[in-house]
C-alpha positions as CSV (number, residue, x, y, z in Angstrom):
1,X,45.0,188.4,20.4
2,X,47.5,191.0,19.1
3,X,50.8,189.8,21.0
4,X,52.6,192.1,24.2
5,X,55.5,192.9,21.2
6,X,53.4,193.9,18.0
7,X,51.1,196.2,19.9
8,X,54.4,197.8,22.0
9,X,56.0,198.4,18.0
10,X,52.3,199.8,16.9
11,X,52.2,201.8,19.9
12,X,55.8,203.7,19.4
13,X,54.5,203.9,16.1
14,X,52.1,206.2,17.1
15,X,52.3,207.4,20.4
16,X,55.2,207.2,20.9
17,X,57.9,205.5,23.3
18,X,58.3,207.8,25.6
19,X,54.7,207.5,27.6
20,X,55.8,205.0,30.8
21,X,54.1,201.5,31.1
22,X,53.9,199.4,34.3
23,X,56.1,196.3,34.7
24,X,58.9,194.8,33.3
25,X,56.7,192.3,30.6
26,X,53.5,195.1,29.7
27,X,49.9,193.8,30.8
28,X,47.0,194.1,28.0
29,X,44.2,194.5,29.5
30,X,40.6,193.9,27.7
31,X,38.0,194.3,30.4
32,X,37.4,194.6,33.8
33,X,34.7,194.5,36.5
34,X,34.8,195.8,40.0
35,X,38.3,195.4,41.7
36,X,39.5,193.3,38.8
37,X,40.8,193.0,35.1
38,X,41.3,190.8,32.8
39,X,44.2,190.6,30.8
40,X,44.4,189.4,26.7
41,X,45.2,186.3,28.0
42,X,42.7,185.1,29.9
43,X,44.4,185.9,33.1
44,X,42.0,187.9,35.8
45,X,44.1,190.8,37.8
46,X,43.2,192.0,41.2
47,X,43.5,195.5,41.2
48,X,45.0,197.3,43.8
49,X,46.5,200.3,42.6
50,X,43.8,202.7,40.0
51,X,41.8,205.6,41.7
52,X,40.8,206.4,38.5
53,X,37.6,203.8,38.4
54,X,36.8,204.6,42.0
55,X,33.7,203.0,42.2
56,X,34.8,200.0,40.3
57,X,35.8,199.1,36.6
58,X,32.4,199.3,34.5
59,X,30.3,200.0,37.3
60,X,26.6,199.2,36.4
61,X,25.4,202.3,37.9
62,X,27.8,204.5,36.3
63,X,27.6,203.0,32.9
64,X,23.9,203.0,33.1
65,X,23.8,206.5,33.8
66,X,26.0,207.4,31.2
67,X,24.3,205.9,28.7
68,X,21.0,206.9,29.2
69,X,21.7,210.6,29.6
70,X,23.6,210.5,26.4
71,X,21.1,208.8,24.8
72,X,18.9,212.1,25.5
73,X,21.0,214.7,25.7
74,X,24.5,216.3,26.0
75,X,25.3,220.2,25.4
76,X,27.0,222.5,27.3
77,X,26.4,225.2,29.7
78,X,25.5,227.9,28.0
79,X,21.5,226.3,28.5
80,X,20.1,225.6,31.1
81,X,19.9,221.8,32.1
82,X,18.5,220.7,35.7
83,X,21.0,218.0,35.9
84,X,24.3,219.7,36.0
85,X,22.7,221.8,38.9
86,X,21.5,218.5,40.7
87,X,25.1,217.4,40.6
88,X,26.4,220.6,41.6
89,X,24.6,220.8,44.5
90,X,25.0,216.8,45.3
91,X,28.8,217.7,45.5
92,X,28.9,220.9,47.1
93,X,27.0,219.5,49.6
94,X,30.0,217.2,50.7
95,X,31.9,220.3,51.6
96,X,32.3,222.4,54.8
97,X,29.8,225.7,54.3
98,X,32.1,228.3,53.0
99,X,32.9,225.7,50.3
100,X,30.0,226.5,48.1
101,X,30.9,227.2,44.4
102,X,31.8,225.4,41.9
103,X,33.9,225.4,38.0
104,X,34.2,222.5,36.1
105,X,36.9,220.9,33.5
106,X,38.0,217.9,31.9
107,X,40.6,216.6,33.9
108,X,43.0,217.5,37.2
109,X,45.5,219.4,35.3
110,X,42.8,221.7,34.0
111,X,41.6,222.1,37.8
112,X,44.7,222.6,39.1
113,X,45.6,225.3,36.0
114,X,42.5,227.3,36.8
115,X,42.7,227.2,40.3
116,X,46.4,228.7,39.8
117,X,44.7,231.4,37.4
118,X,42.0,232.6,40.4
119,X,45.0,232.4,43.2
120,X,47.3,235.2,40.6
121,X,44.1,237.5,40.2
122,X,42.7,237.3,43.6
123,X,46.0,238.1,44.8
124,X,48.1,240.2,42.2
125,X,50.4,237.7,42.6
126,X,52.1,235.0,40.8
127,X,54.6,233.2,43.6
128,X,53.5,229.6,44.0
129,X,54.7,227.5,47.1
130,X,54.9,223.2,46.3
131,X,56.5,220.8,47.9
132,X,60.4,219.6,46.4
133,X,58.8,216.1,45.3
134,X,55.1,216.5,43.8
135,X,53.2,216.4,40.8
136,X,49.9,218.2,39.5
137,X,49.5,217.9,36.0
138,X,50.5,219.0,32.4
139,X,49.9,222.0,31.5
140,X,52.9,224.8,31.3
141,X,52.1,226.2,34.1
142,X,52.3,223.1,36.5
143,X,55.1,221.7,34.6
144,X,57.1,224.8,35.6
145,X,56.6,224.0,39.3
146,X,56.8,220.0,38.9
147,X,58.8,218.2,40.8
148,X,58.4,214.4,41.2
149,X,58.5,213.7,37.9
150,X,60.9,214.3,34.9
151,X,60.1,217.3,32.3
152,X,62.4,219.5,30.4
153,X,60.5,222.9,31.9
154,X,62.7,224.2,34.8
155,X,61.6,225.3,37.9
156,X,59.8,228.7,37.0
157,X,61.6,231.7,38.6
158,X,58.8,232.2,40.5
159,X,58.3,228.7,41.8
160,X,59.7,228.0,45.3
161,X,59.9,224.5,46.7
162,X,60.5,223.1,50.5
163,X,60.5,219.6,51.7
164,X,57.7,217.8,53.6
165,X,59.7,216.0,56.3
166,X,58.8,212.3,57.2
167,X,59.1,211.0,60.9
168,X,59.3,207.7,60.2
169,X,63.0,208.5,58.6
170,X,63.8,211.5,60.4
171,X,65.1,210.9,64.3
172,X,65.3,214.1,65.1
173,X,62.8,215.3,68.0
174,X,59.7,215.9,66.1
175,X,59.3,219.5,67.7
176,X,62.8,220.2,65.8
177,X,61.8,218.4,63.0
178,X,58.5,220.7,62.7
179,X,60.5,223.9,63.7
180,X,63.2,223.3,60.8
181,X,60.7,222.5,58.3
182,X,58.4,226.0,58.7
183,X,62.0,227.4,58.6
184,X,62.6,226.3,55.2
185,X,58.9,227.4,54.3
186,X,59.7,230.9,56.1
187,X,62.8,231.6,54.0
188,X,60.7,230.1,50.3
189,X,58.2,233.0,51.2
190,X,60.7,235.1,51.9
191,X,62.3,235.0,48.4
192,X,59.1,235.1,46.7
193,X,58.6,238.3,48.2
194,X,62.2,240.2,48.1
195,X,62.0,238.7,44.2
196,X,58.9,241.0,43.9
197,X,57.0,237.7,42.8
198,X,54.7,237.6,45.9
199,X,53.3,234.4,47.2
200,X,49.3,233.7,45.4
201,X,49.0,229.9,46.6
202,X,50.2,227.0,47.9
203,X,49.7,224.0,46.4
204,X,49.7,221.2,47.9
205,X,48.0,217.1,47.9
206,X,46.6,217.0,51.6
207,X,48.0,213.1,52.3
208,X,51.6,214.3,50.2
209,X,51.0,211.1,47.8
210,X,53.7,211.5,45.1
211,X,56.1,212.2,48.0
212,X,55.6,208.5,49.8
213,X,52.7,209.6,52.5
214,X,55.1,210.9,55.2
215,X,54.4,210.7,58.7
216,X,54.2,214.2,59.2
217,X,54.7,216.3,62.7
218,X,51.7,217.8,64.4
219,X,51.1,221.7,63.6
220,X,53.1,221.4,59.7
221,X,49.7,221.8,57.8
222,X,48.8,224.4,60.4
223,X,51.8,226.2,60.2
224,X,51.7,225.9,56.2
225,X,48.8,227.3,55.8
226,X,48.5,230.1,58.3
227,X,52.5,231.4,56.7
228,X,50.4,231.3,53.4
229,X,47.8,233.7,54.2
230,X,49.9,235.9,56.3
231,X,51.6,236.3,53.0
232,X,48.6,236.7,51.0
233,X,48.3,233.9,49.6
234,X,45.6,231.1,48.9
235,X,45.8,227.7,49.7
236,X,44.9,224.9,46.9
237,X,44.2,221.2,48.3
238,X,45.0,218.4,45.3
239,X,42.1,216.1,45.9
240,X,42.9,214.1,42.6
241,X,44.3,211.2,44.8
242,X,43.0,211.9,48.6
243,X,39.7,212.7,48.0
244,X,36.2,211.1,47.6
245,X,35.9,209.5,51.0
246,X,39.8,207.7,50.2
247,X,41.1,208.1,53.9
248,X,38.1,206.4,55.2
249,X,37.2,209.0,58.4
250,X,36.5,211.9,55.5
251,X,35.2,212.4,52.3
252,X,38.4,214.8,51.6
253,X,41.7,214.7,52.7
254,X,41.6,218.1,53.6
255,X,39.2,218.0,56.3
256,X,41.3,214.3,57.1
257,X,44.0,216.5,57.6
258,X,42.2,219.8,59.3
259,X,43.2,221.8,56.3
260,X,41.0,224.3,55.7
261,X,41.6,225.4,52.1
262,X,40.8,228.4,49.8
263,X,40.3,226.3,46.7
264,X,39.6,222.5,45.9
265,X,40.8,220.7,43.0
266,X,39.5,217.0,42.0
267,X,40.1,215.1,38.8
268,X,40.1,211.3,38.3
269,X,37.7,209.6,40.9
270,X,35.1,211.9,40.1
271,X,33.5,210.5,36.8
272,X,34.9,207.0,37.4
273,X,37.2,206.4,34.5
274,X,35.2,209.4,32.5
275,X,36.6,212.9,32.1
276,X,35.7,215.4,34.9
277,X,37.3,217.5,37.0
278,X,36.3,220.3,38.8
279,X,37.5,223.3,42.0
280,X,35.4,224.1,44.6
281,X,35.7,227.5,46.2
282,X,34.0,230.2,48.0
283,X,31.1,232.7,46.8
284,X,33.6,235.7,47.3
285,X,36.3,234.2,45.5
286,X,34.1,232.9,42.6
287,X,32.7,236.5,42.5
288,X,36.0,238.1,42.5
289,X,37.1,236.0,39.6
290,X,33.7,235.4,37.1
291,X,33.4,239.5,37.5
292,X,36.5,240.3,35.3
293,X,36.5,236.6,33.6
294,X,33.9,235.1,31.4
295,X,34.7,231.7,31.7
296,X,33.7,228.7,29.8
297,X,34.9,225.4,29.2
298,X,32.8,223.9,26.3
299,X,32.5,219.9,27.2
300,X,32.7,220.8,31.2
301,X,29.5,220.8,33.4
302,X,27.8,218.7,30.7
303,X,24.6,216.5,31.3
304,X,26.7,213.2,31.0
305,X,29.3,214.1,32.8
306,X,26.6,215.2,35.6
307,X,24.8,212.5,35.0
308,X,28.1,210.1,35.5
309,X,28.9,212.2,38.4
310,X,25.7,211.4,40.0
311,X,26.2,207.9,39.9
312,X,29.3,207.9,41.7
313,X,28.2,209.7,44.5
314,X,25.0,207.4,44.6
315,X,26.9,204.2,44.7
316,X,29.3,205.5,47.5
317,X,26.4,206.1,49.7
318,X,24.7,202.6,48.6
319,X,28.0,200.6,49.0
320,X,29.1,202.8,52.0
321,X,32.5,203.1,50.3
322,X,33.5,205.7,52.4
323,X,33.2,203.9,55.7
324,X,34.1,200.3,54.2
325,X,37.8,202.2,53.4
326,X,38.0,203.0,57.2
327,X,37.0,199.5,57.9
328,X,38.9,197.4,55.5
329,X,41.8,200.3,55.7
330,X,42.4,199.8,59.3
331,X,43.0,196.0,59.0
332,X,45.5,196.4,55.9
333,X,47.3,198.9,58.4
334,X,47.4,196.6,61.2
335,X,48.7,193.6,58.7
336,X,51.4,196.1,57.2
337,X,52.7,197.0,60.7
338,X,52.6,193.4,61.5
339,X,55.3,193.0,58.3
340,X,57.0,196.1,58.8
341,X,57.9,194.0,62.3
342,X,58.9,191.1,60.8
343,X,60.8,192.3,57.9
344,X,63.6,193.8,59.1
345,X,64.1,195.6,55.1
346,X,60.9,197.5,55.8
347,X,61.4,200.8,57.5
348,X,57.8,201.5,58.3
349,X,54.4,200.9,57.4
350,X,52.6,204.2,55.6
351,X,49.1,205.7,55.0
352,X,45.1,205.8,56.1
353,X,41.5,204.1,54.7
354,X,42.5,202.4,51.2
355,X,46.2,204.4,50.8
356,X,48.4,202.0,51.9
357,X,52.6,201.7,51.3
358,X,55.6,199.8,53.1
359,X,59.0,202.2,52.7
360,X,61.9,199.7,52.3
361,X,65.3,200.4,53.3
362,X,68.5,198.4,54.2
363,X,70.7,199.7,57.0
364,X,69.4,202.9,56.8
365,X,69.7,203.5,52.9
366,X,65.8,204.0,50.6
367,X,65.7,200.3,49.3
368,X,63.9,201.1,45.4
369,X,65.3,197.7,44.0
370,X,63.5,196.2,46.9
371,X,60.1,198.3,46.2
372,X,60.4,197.1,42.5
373,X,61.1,193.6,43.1
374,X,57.7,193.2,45.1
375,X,56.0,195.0,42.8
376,X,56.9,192.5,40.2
377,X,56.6,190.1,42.6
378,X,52.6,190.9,43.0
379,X,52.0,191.3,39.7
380,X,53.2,187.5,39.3
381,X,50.4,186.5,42.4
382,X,47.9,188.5,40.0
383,X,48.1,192.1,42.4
384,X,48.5,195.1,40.6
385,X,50.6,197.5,42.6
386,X,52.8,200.3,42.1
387,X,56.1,203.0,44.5
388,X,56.3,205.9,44.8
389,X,58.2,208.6,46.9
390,X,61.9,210.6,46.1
391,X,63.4,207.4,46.2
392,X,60.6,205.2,44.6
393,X,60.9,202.8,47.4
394,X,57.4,203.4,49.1
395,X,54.8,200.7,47.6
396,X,51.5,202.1,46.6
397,X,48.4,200.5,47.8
398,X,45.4,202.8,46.7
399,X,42.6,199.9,44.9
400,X,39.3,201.3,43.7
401,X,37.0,201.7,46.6
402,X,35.1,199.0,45.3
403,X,37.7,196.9,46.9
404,X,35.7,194.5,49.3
405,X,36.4,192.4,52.2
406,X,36.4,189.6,49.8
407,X,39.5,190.9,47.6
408,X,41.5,192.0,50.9
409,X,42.7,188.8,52.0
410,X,44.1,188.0,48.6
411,X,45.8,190.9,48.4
412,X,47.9,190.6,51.9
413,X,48.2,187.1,51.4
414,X,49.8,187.7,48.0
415,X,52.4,190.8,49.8
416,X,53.1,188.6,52.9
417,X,54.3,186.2,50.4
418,X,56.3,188.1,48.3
419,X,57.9,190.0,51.2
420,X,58.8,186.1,52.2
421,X,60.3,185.2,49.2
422,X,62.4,189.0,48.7
């Protein structure tokens, strides 16, 4: 076993130091099944923080699939190959109707790039409208309206931001709360417009992950997205981390929300681990962009990735992982609330189906050294966790959906534990 301090000195080597890792002692991790991993030591992780293997770490079914298409065939979609086209219309078919065409890529920054690149053309436009604390990917473009995470891009001129308020830490009336925040949206799309910039999207991750899964007032993603389209603009919903049944009562987190977006975008969960992405849209849009466009994307829409694509969707409906996130989701909630009562340094408990967070706070103030020192504090009881939010002070409990009734117990045993000992 190559030790935690010769691969770190190979790794900056290479790759450099400046790509984050987890935790203040690095895990190495060598294999993993299900909701676990196994780390070079020997050491067996419950995992309750990656979406990206959604359906579990080397899920038979997916692995199978993968191999046996690829063992046949993989090309691109300039041919014509039955199986992209299965998939296609597998996925589609988890939309509302006038969802009904679909693009693929590689990854959720390619999604989210291209969904950008139809919002400008269908609207002549090139304003975008985020939120003041998100994150979609890492292209140019998306770096330019980033702003979650650190980059050296600026906000673009043409990128206006406004905050997503949070009831749980606002005391305000939540009428007032709701009235000043469509203000501050109001006066963004203003700008855009006397800049001459116009507004061509909004985009925006329907459960507002990266910002710490507010508590939101009734009639915000109403309000959002009718001021969108009264401007002329689209609306984009981020599925990469709400999506694929995640909130338990939906298979996206736009309809979870009753968002009714222009444009889809989905990344990670999709191919389990393997690189797909893909936005979902309307037959008029689709024709209004492929008519002056001829778009291609050479390793998107392959067989494999079909094939892989397949698979998840197969072993949701076999393992009903949609409904066992409702299930299982709605007893973590109760526990959280339960330790949001008794701990007097958590503010509130957060989220829906298998997204789960405590916000910490100490007379009044975002509590981050607290949010860190549980997160080490699982890690030690073997629960891999993670924060998030402006503050970083909002744990993040999103597990593979795999996650089981089995695996659930240990994981609130292990936080009601820490919480005890912080």
């Amino acid at each position: 076993m190559t030790s935690n301090a010769a691969l770190i000195a190979r790794r900056n080597r290479t790759i450099g130091p400046y790509s984050p890792l987890f935790y203040d002692e690095p895990l190495q991790f060598v294999s993993g099944s299900g909701a676990w991993l196994t780390e070079a030591s020997g050491r067996r992780y419950l995992d309750g923080y990656n979406n990206v293997p959604h359906v579990g770490h080397a899920n038979p079914r997916v692995v199978a699939a993968m191999a046996d298409q690829a063992a046949r065939l993989n090309i691109h979609t300039r041919y014509l190959n039955d199986r992209v086209i299965d998939y296609s219309e597998q996925l589609l078919a988890t939309f509302a109707p006038g969802l009904d065409r679909v693009l693929y890529g590689n990854s959720g920054s390619e999604a989210n790039e291209l969904a950008i690149r139809i919002a400008r053309q269908q609207t002549g436009a090139v304003g975008m409208i985020v939120s003041d604390f998100s994150y979609h990917g890492t292209t140019i473009t998306l770096a330019e309206l980033t702003t979650g995470l650190q980059t050296r891009e600026p906000l673009a001129p043409h990128i206006r931001a406004f905050r997503i308020p949070d009831l749980d830490t606002d005391s305000r009336p939540e009428s007032e709360v709701l009235a000043t925040t469509l203000a501050e949206l109001d006066t963004a799309i203003r700008s855009l417009q006397e800049a001459g910039f116009g507004v061509a999207a909004a985009l925006f991750d329907p459960l507002f992950s990266t910002e710490g899964m507010p508590r939101i007032p009734a009639g915000l993603v109403d309000g959002i997205v009718q001021r969108v389209r009264a401007a002329g603009g689209l609306v984009i919903a981020d599925e990469v981390q709400s999506g694929f049944g995640r909130t338990g009562s939906h298979m996206w987190g736009h309809a979870a929300v009753g968002m009714e977006p222009d444009l889809v975008t989905m990344g990670k969960p999709m191919g389990n681990g393997h690189p797909m992405s893909a936005v979902v849209t309307s037959e008029a849009v689709l024709d209004q962009f492929g008519a002056h466009n001829e778009f291609f994307n050479t390793f998107a829409g392959n067989p494999v990735s079909a094939a892989v694509g397949e698979a998840v969707l197969a072993e949701m409906t076999a393992e009903r992982l949609q409904e066992r996130a409702g299930e299982l989701g709605a007893v973590a909630l109760a526990r959280f609330r339960a330790l949001a009562e008794r701990h007097d340094f958590v503010r509130s408990a957060k989220g829906t189906g298998m997204f789960l967070g405590l916000d910490f706070a100490v007379a009044g103030a975002a509590a981050p050294q607290i949010a860190k020192q549980v997160v080490e504090g699982m890690k030690s009881r073997g629960v891999l966790i993670s924060r998030i939010g402006r503050d970083s002070n909002v744990l993040k409990v999103r597990p593979p959906l795999a996650f089981g009734a089995t695996e659930l117990p240990i994981l609130l045993d292990a936080l009601d534990d820490t919480l005890s000992e912080v």
